[in-house]
C-alpha positions in Angstrom: -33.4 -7.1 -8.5 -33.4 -5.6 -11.7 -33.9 -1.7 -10.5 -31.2 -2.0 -7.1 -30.1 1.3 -8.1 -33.7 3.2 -7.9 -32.8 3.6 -4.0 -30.7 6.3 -4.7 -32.0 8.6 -2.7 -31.8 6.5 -0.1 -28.5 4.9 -0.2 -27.5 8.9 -0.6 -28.0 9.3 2.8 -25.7 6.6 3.9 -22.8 8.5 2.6 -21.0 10.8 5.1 -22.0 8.5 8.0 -19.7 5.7 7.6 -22.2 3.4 6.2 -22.7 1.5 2.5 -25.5 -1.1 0.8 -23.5 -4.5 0.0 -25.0 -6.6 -2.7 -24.5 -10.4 -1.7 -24.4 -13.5 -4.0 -23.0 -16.8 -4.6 -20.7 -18.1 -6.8 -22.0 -21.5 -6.9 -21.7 -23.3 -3.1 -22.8 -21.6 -0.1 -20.1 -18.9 0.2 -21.6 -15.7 0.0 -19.3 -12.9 -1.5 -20.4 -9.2 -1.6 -20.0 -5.9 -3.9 -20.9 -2.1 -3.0 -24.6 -1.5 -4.4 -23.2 1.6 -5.6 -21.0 0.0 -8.1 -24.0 -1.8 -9.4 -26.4 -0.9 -12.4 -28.8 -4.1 -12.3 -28.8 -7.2 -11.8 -30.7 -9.8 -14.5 -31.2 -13.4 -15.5 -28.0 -14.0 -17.6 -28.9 -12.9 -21.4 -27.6 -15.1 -24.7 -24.1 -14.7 -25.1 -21.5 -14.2 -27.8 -18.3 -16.2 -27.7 -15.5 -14.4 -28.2 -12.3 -16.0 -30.1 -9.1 -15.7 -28.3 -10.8 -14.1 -25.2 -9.4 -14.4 -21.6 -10.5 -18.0 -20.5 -12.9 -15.9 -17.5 -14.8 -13.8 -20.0 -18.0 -15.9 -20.3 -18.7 -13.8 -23.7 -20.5 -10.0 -24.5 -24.1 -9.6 -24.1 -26.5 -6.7 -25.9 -27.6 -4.8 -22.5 -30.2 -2.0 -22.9 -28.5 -1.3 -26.1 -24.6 -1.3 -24.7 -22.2 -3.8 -25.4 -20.8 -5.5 -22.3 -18.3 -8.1 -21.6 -19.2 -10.4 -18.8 -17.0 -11.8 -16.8 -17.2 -15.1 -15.1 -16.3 -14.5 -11.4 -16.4 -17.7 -10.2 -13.4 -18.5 -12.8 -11.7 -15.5 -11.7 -11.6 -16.8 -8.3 -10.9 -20.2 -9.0 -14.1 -21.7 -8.3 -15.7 -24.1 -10.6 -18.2 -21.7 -13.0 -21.6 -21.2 -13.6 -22.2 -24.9 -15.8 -25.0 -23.1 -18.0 -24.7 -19.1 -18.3 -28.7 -19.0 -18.8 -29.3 -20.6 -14.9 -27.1 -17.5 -13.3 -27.3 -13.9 -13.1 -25.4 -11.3 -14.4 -24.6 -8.4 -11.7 -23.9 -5.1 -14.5 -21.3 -2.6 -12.6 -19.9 0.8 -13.9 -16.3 1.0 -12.9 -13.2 3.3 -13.7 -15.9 4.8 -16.1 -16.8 1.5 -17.8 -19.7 -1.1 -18.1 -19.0 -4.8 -17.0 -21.2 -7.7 -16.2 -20.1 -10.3 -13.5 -21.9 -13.4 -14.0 -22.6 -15.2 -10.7 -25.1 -18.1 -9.7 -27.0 -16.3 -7.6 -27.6 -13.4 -5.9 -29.1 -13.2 -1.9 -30.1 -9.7 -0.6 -28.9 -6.3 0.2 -27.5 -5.2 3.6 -26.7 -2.3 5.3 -23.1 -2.0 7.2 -21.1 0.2 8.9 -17.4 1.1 7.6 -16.2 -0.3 10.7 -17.6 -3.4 10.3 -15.6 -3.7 6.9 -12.6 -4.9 7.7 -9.2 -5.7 6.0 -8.9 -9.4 4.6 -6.8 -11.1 7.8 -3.0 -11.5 7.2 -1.5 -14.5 5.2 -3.8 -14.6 2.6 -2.2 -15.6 -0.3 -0.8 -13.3 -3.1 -3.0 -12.9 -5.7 -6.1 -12.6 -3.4 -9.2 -11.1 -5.0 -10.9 -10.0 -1.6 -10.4 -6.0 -1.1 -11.9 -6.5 2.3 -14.3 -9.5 4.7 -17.1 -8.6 6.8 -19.6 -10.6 9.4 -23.2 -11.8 8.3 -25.4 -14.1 10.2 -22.3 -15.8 11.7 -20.4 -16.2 8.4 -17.6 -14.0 6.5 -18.8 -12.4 3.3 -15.6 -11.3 1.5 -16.2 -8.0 -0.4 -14.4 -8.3 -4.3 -12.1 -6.6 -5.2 -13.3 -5.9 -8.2 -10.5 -2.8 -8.5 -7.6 -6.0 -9.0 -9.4 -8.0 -10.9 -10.3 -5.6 -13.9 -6.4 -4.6 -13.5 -5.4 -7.9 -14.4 -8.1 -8.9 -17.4 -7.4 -5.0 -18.9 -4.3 -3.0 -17.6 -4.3 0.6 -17.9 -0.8 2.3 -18.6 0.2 3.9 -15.1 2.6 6.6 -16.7 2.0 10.2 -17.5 2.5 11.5 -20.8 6.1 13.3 -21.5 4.9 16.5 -21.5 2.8 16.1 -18.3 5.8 15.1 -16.3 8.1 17.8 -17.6 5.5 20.1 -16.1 5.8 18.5 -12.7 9.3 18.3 -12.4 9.2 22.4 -13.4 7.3 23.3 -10.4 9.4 23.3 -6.8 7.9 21.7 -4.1 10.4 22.4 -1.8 8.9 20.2 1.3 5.9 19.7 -0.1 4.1 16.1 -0.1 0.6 14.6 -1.0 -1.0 12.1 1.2 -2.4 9.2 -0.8 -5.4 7.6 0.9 -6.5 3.7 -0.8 -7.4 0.0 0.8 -6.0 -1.3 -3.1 -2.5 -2.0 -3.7 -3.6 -2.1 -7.2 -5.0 1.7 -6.8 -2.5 2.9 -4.5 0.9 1.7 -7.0 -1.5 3.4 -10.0 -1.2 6.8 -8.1 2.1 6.4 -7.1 3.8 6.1 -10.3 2.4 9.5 -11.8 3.9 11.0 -8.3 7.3 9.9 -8.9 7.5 10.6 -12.5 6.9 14.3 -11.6 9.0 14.2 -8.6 6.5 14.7 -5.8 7.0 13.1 -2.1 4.0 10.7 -0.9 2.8 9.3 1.8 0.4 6.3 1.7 -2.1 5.1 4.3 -4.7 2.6 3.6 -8.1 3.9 4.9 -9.6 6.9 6.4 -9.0 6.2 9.7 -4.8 5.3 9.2 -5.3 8.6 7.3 -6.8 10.6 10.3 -4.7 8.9 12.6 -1.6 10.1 11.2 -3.3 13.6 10.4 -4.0 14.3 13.6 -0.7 12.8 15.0 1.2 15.5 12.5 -0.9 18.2 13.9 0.2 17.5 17.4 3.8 16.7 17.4 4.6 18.3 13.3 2.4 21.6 12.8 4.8 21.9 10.1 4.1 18.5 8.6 0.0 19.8 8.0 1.5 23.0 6.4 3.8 21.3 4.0 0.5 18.6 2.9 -0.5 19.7 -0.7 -3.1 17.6 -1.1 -5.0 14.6 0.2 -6.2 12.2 -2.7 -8.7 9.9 -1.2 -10.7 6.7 -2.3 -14.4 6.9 -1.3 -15.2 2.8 -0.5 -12.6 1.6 2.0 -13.1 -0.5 5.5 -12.8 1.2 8.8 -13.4 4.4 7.4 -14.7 5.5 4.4 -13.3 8.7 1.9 -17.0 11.0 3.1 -16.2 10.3 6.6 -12.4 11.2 6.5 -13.4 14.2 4.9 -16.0 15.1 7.2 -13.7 14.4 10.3 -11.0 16.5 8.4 -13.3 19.8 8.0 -14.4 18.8 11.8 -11.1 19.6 13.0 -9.8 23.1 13.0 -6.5 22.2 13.1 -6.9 20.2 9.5 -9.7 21.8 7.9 -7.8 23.8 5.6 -6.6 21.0 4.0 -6.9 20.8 0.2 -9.0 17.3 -0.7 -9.5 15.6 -3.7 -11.6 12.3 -3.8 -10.8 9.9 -6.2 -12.9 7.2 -6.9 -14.1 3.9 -9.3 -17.8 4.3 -7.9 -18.4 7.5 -11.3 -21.2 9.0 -11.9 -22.9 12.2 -10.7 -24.0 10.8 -7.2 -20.3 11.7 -6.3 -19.8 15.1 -7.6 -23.0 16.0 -5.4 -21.5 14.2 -2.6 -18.1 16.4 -3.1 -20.2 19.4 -2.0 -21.7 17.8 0.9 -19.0 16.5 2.8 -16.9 19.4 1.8 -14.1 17.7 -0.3 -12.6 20.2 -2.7 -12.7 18.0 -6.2 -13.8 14.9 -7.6 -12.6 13.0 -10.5 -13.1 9.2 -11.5 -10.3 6.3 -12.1 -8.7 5.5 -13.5 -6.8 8.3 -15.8 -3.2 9.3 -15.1 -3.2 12.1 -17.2 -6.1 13.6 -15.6 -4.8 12.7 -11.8 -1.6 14.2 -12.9 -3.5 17.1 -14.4 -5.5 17.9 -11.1 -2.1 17.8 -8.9 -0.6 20.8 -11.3 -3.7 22.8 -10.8 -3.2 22.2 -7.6 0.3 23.4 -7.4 -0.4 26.4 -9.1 -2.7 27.4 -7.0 -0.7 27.2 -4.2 1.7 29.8 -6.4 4.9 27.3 -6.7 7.1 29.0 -8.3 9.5 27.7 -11.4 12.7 26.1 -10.8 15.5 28.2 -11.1 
């Protein structure tokens, strides 16, 4: 398991076809729980760990990792399981996310699978606030809920969701008359950490919460609202989310002549340059990494002034 990520090629092929590699393991019973293999570095035997004083109760300790410096998480802690009893019997599963290294150490990990989007579904109603599952899907008979590994590093390290002073004076300078930005995310966590830059400079939003609410409405506006598509600034997008996924929106988007003007700009956890090459191949516009207000906010004014807004009088 230790080289997951030498399928690149591969798994680059996936992309743009509504389809993703989920990494499944258990978190000590026989629930199995599932991550995108994209997110994932390597997965090892769980190295010695340093304890660290006055560290959140779920971080198991900071491990030495091909000469980087990790904190590992325990996720069966996180989700209120019982955790792994000795460290050195489970596995640590090493992620890059929102341009950082983590390790979540786990009991045991099972294989890799290949799904559609549309079999990624939303976690069903009624689940309980709090949740850590980002979405559930179906494997030999049995749900495998998919992390939400996007909430959980929100609440162990939260980022500052405002834009710096100077930043949002700049936004409220520029009219937008009827212009909005549609905001395209499966996370609550991700969608609130756009949102707040958006209002501190001023600027309408609308939200949807996957690629296909997103082309759903898209195409409804360009039926009933020409007016609505012409007055659409931007689309931000995530990449990973069920039903549809942020390649395939795009690529539907630049399918349709109606929409395929539209400015896009995908914004995504899953770094690294295996996105920027994908930006080019679906035919997004821009791609930049969260999670980083100021440079979110900083891509919406280049955006704006390319459109020619003028100053507020």
């Amino acid at each position: 398991m230790s080289s997951i990520m030498d399928g690149v090629n591969r798994l680059t092929q996936l992309a743009g076809h509504n389809r993703m590699e989920l990494l499944m393991f258990h978190l000590g019973d026989e629930q199995r729980f599932g991550i995108n293999v994209f997110k994932v570095h390597e997965v090892i035997h769980c190295p010695p760990l340093t304890r660290l004083p006055q560290a959140n109760p779920v971080t198991k300790g900071i491990a030495n990792i091909r000469g980087k410096t990790i904190a590992v998480i325990d996720l069966a802690a996180v989700l209120g399981k019982p955790g792994v009893e000795d460290p050195r019997d489970g596995f640590i599963i090493v992620t890059e996310y929102n341009n950082s290294v983590q390790g979540y150490l786990v009991s045991g990990v099972d294989r890799i699978i290949n799904k559609n989007w549309e079999e990624i579904l939303p976690p069903p109603k009624g689940m309980k606030r709090g949740c850590y599952l980002t979405a559930v899907t179906r494997v030999d008979d049995d749900f495998v809920g998919i992390i939400d590994v996007e909430k959980i590093l929100a609440d162990l390290m939260p980022l500052s969701m405002d834009i710096s002073d100077e930043l949002a004076v700049s936004g409220r300078e520029l009219t937008l008359e009827n212009m909005f930005i549609l905001v395209v995310d499966d996370s609550a966590v991700a969608r609130k950490q756009i949102s707040r830059p958006l209002e501190q400079m001023g600027i309408e939003h609308v939200m949807a919460k996957n690629g296909r609410e997103a082309l759903e409405l898209l195409q409804g506006w360009a039926a009933d609202d020409p007016e609505k598509i012409a007055d659409l600034m931007m689309v931000i997008s995530d990449i990973e989310m069920p039903e549809m996924d942020g390649y395939t929106l795009t690529s539907e988007i630049r399918k349709d002549n109606r929409l395929g003007g539209l400015y896009i700009l995908l914004h995504s956890s899953l770094s690294g340059v295996f996105n920027k090459a994908m930006v080019e191949k679906v035919g997004a516009d821009h791609f930049i990494a969260k999670y980083d207000p100021d440079l979110l906010t900083q891509t919406v004014l280049e955006r704006m002034k390319q459109l020619n807004v003028a100053p507020a009088a």
